[in-house]
C-alpha positions as CSV (number, residue, x, y, z in Angstrom):
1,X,-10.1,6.9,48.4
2,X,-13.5,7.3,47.0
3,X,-12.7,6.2,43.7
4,X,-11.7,2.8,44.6
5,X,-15.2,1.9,46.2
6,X,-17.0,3.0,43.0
7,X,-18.0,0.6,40.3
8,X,-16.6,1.8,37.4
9,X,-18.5,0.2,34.2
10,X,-15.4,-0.8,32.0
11,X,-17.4,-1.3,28.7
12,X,-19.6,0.5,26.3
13,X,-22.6,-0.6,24.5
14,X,-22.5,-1.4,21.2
15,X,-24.8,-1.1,19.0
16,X,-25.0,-2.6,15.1
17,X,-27.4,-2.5,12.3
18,X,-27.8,-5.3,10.9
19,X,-30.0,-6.9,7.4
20,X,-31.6,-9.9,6.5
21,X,-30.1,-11.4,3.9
22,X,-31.6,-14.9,3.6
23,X,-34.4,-15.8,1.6
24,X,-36.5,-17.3,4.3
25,X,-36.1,-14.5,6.4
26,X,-35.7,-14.7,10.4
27,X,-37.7,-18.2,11.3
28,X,-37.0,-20.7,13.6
29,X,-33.9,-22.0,13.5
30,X,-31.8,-19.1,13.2
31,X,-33.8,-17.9,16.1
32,X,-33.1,-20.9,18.3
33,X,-29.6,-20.6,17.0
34,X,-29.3,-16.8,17.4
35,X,-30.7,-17.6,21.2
36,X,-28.2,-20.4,21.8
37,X,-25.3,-17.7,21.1
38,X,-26.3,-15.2,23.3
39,X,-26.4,-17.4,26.1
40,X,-22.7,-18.1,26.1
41,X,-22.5,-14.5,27.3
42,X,-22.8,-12.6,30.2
43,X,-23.8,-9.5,28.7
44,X,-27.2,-8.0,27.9
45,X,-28.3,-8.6,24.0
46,X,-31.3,-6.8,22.6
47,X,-32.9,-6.6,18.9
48,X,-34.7,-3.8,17.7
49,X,-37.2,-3.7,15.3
50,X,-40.2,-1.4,13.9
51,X,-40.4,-0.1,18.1
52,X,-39.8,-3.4,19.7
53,X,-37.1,-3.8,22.0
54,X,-36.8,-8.0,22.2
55,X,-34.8,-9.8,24.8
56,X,-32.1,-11.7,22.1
57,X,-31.8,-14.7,25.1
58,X,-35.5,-15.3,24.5
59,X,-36.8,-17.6,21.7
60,X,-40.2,-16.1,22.2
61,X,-38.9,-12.9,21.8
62,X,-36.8,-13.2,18.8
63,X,-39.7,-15.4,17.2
64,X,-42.1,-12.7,17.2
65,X,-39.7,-10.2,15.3
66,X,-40.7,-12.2,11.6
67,X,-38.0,-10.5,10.3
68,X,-38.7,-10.9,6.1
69,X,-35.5,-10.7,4.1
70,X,-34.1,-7.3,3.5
71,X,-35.2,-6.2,6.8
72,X,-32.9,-4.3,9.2
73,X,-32.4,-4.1,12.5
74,X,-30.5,-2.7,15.3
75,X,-28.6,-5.2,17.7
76,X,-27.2,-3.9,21.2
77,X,-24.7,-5.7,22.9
78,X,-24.2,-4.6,27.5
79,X,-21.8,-6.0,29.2
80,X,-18.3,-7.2,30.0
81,X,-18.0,-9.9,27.0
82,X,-20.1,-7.6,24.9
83,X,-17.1,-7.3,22.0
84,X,-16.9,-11.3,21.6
85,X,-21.0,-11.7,21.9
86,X,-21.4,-8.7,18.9
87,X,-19.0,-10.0,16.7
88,X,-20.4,-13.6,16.7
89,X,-24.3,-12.7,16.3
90,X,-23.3,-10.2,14.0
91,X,-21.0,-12.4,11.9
92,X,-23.7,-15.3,12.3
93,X,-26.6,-12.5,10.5
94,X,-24.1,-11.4,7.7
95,X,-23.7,-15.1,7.0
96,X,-27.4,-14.9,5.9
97,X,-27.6,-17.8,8.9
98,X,-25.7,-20.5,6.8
99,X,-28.3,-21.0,5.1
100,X,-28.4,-20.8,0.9
């Protein structure tokens, strides 16, 4: 049968806005941190902000974003552990990055 040789994708993107709530906005730790996340998955992460598309598994990437407080931005999630990977970043920005 046809159907059984075809890689069927299993998952759909998702896709989250999400706001800085901190006061020091998105700097370096919550970078590194929000980095050191995404690399327990398999899937693919993106941020979006102001027309860049960053890599979220790259600290270069999500360093150049300088994301002030009370900015907001889109997160995708791609892949097969996609559900568990969105609802830890996104859980990790609504906490305003444990900061205070």
């Amino acid at each position: 049968m046809v159907d059984s040789c075809i890689n069927k994708k299993k998952y759909l993107m998702i896709e989250r806005e999400v706001e800085i709530v901190n006061n020091a906005g998105l700097h370096t730790r919550p970078a590194a941190t929000i980095v050191k996340i995404a690399a327990k998955y398999k899937c693919e992460f993106f941020i979006h902000k102001d027309g860049m598309n960053i890599n979220g598994k790259s600290i270069i990437g999500v360093m150049t974003l300088a994301a002030e407080k009370g900015s907001k931005i889109m997160l995708t999630f791609d892949g097969e552990d996609e559900e568990k990977a969105a609802e830890e970043i996104i859980d990790y920005f609504n906490r305003g990055f444990d900061e205070e």
